[in-house]
Each structure stands twice: as C-alpha cells, then as structure tokens.
C-alpha positions as CSV (number, residue, x, y, z in Angstrom):
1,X,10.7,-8.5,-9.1
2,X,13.7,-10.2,-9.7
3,X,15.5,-13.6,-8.0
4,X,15.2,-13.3,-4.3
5,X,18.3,-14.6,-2.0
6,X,19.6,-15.0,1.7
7,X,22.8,-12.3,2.8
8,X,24.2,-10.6,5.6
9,X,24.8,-7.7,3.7
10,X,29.1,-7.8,4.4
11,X,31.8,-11.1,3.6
12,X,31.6,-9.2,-0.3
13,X,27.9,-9.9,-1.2
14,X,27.8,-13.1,-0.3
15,X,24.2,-14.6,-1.4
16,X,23.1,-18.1,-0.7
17,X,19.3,-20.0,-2.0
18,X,18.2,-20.9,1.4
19,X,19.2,-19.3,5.1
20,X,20.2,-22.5,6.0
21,X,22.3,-23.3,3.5
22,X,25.7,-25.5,5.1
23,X,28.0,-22.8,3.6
24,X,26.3,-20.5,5.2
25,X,26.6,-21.8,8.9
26,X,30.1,-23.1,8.6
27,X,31.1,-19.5,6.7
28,X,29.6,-17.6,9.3
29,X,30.4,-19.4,12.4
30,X,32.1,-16.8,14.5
31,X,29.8,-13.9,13.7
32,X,26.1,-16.0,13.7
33,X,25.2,-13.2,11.5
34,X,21.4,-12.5,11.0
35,X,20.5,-13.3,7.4
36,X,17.9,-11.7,5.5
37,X,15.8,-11.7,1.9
38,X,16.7,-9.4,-0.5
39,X,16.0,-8.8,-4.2
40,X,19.6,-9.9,-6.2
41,X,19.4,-6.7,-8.1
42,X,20.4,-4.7,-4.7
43,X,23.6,-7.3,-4.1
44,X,26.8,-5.0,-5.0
45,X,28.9,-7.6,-6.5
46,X,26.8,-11.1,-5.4
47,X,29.0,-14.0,-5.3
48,X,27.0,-17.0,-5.7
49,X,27.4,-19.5,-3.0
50,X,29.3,-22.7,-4.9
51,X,27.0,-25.3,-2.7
52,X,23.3,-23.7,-3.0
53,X,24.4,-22.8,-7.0
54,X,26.5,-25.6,-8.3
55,X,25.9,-25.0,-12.4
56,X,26.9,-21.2,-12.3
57,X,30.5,-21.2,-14.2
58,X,33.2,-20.1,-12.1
59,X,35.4,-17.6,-13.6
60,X,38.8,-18.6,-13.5
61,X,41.6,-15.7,-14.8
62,X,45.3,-16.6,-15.0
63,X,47.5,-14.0,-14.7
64,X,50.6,-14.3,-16.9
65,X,54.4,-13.6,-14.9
66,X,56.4,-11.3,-16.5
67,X,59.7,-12.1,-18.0
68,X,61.3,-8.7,-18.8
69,X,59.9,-7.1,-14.9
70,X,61.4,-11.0,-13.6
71,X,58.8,-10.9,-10.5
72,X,58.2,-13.8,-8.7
73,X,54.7,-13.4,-8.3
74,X,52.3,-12.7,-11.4
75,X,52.1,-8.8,-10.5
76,X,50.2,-6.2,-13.0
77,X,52.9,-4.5,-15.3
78,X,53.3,-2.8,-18.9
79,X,54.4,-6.0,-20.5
80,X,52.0,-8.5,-19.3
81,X,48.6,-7.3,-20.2
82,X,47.8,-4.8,-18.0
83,X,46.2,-1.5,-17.9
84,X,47.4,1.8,-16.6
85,X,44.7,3.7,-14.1
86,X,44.2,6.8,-12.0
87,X,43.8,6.1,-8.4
88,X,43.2,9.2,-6.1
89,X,44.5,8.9,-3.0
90,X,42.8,10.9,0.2
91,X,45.9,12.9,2.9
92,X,48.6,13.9,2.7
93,X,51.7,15.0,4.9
94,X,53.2,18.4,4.0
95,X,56.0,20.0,5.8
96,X,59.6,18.6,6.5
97,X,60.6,16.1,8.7
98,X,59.5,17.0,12.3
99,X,57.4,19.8,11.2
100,X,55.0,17.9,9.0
101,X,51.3,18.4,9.0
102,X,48.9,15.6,7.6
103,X,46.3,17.2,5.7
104,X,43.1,15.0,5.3
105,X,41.2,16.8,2.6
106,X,44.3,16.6,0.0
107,X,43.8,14.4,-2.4
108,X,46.3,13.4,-5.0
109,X,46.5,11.1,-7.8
110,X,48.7,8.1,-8.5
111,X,49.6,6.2,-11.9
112,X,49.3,2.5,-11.5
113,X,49.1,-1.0,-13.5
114,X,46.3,-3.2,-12.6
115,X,44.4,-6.5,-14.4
116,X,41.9,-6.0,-16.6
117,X,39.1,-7.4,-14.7
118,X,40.0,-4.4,-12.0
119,X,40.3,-1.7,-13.9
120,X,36.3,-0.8,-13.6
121,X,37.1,0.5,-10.5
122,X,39.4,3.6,-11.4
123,X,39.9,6.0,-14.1
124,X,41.9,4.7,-17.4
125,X,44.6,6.5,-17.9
126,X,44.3,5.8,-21.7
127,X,41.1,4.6,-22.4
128,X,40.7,2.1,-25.9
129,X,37.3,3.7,-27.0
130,X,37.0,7.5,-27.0
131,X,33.4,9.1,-27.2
C-alpha cells in the first residue's frame, strides 16, 4: 500500500495531506466538494498541493519564442524545439455547403507541433528511438 491522500477526484488530480488542508477549502469554495482517501497510485496525473507539500520541486519549463515563425506568444513550431504528433480528431462534415452532413464516427488525423513535455499524449510522427 502506497502514500494515502485527500481528492475530489476532478480540478486535474488535485491531492492534498489532510481534508482540511486551507488550499483545499479556499480551492474548492463554490463546489464544497466531498473529499475522500485514496491510494496516490490511482491519482491520474496528482498535482501535489504546494501548501500541504512545500519541499516537492516544482517543475518550471520555459518555452523559447521563435524568431524565424515571429509569434508573439512562445507557440510550439519546427524551429523552436518542438515535436511533430498525430492527433485524431472524432466528426466530420461531408457534403457542400447547405447539403452537408456531420458524420460522428469519422475520424481523421491531423499533423501538429506541440512541447515536449505534451507529446505523451499523441502519436509521434517521427519517433527518436525505433524498436
């Protein structure tokens, strides 16, 4: 049995020490969500609370801006460290205009950049370590 900790199970795996931890009432003010024990291992994705775990490191990424793409926000592109994924999108509208017909079992599949740290989430497009 692993580390047991307080969540609601929603607000993206939230887990705190105690159930009465302050960042847990003022967090969940609106909601007075129910809180309840569970084992760490079953958290997808915990996110320690930064009051009831104070020595954790925080990860902190910085995403470089782009001088050639000339954004003005640090978006993912080919030239700043980013990697190209497949992301399957679910419907689809087929037709022409005024005759379309959405379709909700199509799927098709679109090219995108996105950071490193995201890119566990889809399919690489070129992966860097082939089996």
């Amino acid at each position: 049995m692993g580390r047991m900790v307080w969540t609601t199970g929603d607000r993206r795996g939230h887990v705190h020490d105690t159930p009465d931890c302050h960042g847990a009432k003022t967090a969940d003010y609106r909601t007075r969500a129910e809180y309840v024990e569970v084992d760490l291992a079953q958290v997808h994705n915990p996110v320690p609370c930064k009051r009831c775990f104070p020595d954790l490191p925080e990860l902190r990424v910085w995403h470089p801006f782009c001088k050639i793409c000339n954004k003005k926000r640090a978006l993912p592109c080919p030239h700043n460290g980013a990697v190209r994924v497949i992301q399957p999108r679910r419907g689809q509208w087929t037709g022409q205009f005024g005759t379309s017909t959405y379709d909700p079992d199509m799927v098709t599949y679109v090219h995108r950049w996105v950071w490193p740290e995201n890119a566990w989430r889809f399919t690489l497009v070129e992966p860097l370590y082939a089996e």
